[in-house]
N, C-alpha and C positions, 0 to 999 in steps of 0.2 A: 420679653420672654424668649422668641425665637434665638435673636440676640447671645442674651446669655445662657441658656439652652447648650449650646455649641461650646461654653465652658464649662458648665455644670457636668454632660454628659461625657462619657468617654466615645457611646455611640447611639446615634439617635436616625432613626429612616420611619418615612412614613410610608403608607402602601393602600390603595386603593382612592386617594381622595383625590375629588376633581381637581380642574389646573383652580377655578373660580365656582363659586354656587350661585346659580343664576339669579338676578336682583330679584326676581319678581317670583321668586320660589320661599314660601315660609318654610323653618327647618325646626326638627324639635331632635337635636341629637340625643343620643342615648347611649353612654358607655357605662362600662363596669369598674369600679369603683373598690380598691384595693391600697391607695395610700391621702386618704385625705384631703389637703385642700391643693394638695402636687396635681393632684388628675385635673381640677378644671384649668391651674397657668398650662400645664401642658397641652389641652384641648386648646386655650388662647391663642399658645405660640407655633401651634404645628397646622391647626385648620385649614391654615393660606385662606381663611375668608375675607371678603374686604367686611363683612358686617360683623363686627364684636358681639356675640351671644351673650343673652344675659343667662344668669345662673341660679338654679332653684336651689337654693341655702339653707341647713338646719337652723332655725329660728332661735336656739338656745346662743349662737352667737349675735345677736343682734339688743339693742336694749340695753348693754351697760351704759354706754355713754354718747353722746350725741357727736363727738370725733369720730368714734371708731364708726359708727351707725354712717358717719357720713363719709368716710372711706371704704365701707361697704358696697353702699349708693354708687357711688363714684365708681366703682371696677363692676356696675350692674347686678351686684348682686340679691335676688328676694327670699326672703324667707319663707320656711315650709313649716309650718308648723305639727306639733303630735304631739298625743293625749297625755306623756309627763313633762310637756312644757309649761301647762298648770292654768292655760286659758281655753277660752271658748273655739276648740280647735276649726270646727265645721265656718266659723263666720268667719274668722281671722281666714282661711286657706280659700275662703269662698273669695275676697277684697285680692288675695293676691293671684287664683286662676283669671279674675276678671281681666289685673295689668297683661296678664301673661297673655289671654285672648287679645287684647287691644296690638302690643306687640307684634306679635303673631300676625293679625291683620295688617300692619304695617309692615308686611315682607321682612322683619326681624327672627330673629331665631332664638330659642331656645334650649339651655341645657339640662338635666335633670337624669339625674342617676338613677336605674328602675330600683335596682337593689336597695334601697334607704338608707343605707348604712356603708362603712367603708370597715374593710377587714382584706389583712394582708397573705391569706394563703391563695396559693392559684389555683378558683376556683369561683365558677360562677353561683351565688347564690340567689335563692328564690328572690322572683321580682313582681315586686307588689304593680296594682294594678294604675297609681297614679299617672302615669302617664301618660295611658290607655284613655282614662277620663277625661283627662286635656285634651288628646287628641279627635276623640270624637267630639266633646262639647263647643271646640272650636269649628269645627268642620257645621256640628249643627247650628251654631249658632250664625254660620254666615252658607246654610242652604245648601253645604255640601260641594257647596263652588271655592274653596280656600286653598286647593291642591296643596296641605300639609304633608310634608313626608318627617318620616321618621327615620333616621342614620345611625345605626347601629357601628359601637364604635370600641372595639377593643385595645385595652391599653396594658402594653406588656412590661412589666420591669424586668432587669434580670437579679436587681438585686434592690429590694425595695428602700430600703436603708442607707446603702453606704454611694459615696460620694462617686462621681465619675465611673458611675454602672452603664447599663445602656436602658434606651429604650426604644420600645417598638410600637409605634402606632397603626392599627389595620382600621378600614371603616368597610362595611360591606353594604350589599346594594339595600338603597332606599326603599323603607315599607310606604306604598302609597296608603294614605288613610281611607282614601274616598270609594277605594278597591273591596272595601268593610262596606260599604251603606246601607246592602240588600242585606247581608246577616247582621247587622245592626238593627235595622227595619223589622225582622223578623222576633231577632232576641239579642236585645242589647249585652245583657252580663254574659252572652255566648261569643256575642263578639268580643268583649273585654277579656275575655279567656283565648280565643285565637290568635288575637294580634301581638299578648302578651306570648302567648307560646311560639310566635313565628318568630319576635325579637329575640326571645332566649335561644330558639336556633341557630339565628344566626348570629349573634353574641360568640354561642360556642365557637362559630369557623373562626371569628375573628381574635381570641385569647385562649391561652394558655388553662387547661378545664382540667384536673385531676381531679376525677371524679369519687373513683375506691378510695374510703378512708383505710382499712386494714393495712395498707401499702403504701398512703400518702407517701411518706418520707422516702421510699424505696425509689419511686416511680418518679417524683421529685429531683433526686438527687442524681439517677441514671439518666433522666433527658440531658443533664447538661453538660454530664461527662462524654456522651456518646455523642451530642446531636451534630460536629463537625465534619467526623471518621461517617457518618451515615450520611451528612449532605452530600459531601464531596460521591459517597456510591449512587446516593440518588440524582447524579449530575447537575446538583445544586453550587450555587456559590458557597462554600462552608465559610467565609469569610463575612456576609453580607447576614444583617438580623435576620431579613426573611427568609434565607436559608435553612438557616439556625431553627427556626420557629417551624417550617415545614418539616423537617425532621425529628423535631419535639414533639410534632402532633403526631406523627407515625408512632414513635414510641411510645407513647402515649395511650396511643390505640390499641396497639398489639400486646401493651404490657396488663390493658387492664381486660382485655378480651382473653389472657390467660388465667387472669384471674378468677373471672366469671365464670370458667369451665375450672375453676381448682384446680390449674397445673402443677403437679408435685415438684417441678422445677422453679415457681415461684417463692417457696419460703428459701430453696436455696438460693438464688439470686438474690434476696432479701439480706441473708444473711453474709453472702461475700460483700453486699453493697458496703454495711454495716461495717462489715473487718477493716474494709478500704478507705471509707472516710476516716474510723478509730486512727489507721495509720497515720494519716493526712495533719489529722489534730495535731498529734503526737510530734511530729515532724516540722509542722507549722508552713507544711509547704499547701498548693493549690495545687489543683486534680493539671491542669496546663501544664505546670512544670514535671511531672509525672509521664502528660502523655507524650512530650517531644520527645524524650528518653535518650537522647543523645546530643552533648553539646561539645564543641572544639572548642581546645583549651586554649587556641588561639584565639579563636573570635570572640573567649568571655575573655580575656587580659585585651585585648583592644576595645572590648564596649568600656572594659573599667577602667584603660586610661584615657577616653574618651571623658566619661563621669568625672574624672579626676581634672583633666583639663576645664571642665567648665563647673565642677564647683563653685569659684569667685561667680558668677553670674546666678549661682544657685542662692550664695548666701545673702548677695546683696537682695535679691527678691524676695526671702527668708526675715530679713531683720525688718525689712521697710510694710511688708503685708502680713508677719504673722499675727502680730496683736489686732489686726482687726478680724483675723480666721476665726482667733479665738476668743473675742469680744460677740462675734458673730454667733457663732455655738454655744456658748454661754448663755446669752439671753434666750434663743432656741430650747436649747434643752431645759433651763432651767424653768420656762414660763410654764412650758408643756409636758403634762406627764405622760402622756401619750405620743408615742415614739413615733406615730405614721406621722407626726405634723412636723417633726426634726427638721428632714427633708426640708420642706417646703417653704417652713418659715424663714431656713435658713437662706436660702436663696431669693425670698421678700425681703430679708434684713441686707442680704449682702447688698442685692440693688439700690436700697434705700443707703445703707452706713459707708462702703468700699465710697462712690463719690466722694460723699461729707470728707470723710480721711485724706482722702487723694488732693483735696480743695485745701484743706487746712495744712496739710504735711508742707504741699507745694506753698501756699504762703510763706510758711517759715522760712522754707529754703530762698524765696525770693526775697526776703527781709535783711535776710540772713549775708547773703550774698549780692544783695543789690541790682540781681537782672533777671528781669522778667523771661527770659530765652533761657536760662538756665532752670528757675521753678520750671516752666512748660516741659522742658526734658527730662527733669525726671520726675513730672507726673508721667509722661509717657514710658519712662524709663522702668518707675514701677510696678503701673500694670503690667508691662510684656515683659519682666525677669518673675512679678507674680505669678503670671500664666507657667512662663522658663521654671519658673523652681518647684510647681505643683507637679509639672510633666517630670521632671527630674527626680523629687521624689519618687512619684511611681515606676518610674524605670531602676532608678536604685534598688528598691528594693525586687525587684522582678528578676534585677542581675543577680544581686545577694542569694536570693532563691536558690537562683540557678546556679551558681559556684556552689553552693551548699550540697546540692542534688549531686553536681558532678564530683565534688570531692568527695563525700559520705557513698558512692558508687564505686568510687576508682577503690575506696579501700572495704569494698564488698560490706558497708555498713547494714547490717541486718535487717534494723527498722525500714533504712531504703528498699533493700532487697524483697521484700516480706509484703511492702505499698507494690512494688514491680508485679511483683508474683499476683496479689491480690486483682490487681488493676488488669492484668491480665487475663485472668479468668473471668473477671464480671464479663467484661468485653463476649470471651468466648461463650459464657451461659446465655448471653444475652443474643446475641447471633442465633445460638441453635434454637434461643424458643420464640426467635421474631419469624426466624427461617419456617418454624412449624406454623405459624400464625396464616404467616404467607400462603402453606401449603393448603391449609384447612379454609385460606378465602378463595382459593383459587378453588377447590372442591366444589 
């Protein structure tokens, strides 16, 4: 996962986690859950733990057949069961808290999403109290001497969906359980209500939280046009996720705290936002090529015959990897009607089908050819013009963009002109009511 992680992603940084979690520390992680079964390989491959966490699983995936049950098994995964999986919920989840104690005890760890559910807007939603029961009945069950913590763990996409997006992993400081005992001791469901409200706090430092629904899309769509031109003032890396994401959270903040006071400069920022993307569609360009707003006609004819010299490297990577891209996607999309699982699958299947292919292609070629030096190179040969032609694609079309932008500009194309104008104003509405924001914290 780490592995191919670094080809999946375009960009990927973690932030906060130890170098190692110390052996003799049990852990029950807890992040927030927004694209399905993507969030636990990516908790797998970014934790840098040496102990593989096992995984608290919807139970409706478990039970077809005793392969998939035992490829389940096999990547540690347990099921959770609830009241429309159509059995005896309380006994069934009582046998699986028991493994998860045992675990536990065994300085292993634990993962378990509070929220129960996976759903793709940023945004943390209510989180049930199961974890909170783990964690105290393990703690009780070994006398309050088990020093469990809890690691809160926010996992950020920038674009849930499509391929080579980035992502951002934050974890923020450990809840100790045992720090609970006296308000436990006291009034246990008071503690289940604290520890659960200390995690969703600090949930929120660690992801992306648009909280106002009236604005969602507004609010949405302006952290991502803005959040660079605002890292770089707040003397961030605007280049680096966490940049990005510290600046996100500012706007964020300021845009939904005008909310909250009714600022009459909110539905028109609203409504430039609105003009601005209309344009974008329209155009078919991204808000990025909008904001550099100035490209030399020299350096786009030297990227394109750049692109142009190494097409041959593009195609040969093209002909030899696209039918398994698209063998790949296919079985993806078509197994699953539910679009968070695309992702994820599809990077289970590529790991598992990309080898087989590469194995079999390269056979032929050494059959073919009669030397084994020649199959080994271009299996080697295929993956890295694979990797060459995916990068290439994407730059292709980035350049394309950008010849587009610059020539629809040179001859003062409206539509472009109209995205400028717009793009510019959000900017400037956006400034003067962050700037009031500012003023009224500083108050």
């Amino acid at each position: 996962m780490n592995f191919c992680s670094r080809f999946f992603y375009s960009k990927w940084e973690t932030e906060g986690f130890p170098e190692g979690t110390p052996a003799d520390t049990p852990i029950l992680y807890a992040p927030n859950h927004q694209n399905a079964f993507y969030d636990p390989l990516n908790l797998a491959g970014f934790v840098g733990i040496k102990r593989q966490p096992s995984y608290l699983t919807r139970a409706d995936i478990f039970g077809n057949n005793a392969f998939v049950d035992g490829i389940l098994n096999a990547f540690k995964m347990l099921p959770i069961y609830r009241a429309r999986d159509g059995v005896d919920v309380v006994a069934k989840n009582e046998e699986v808290f028991e493994e998860c104690i045992r675990r536990l005890k065994a300085k292993e760890s634990i993962v378990i999403f509070p929220e129960g559910n996976h759903a793709r807007k940023y945004r943390l939603r209510p989180l049930k109290k199961g974890f909170a029961r783990l964690a105290f009945r393990a703690e009780q069950e070994h006398e309050w001497d088990l020093d469990l913590q809890v690691v809160p763990v926010g996992i950020n996409y920038r674009d849930h969906l499509k391929f080579h997006s980035d992502m951002l992993m934050i974890s923020a400081e450990p809840i100790r359980v045992a720090d609970y005992f006296e308000k436990f001791k006291e009034h246990p469901n008071r503690a289940l209500i604290a520890i659960r409200n200390e995690l969703r706090d600090r949930l929120h430092e660690t992801m992306i939280h648009i909280k106002n629904e009236p604005y969602y899309e507004t609010i949405n769509e302006i952290r991502q046009i803005h959040d660079k031109d605002l890292a770089q003032e707040m003397g961030l890396d605007p280049e680096t996720l966490i940049g990005q994401f510290k600046a996100q959270k500012k706007i964020i903040a300021d845009l939904e705290q005008a909310a909250r006071e009714e600022s009459p400069e909110m539905p028109l920022l609203q409504e430039v936002t609105t003009a601005y993307t209309e344009r974008l569609k329209l155009l078919k360009m991204r808000d990025h090529v909008i904001r550099k707003g100035n490209y030399s006609l020299a350096l786009l004819l030297l990227q394109g015959l750049g692109l142009l010299i190494t097409a041959p490297l593009f195609l040969f990577g093209f002909v030899n990897n696209y039918h398994i891209y698209r063998l790949v996607a296919h079985l993806a999309i078509s197994n699953f009607k539910d679009d968070h699982f695309h992702t994820s699958m599809m990077l289970v299947l590529g790991l598992t089908l990309y080898p087989i292919f590469y194995l079999v292609q390269g056979l032929i070629v050494g059959l073919v050819t009669g030397s084994f030096s020649i199959a080994v190179l271009y299996v080697f040969a295929t993956f890295a013009t694979g990797y060459f032609a995916m990068q290439f694609s994407m730059s292709a079309k980035k350049w394309w963009a950008r010849w587009r932008f610059f020539w629809k500009k040179r001859q003062q194309n409206p539509q472009v002109m109209e995205a400028i104008a717009w793009r510019k104003s959000l900017v400037e509405k956006l400034k003067s009511l962050m700037g009031k924001a500012a003023e009224e914290a500083v108050a």
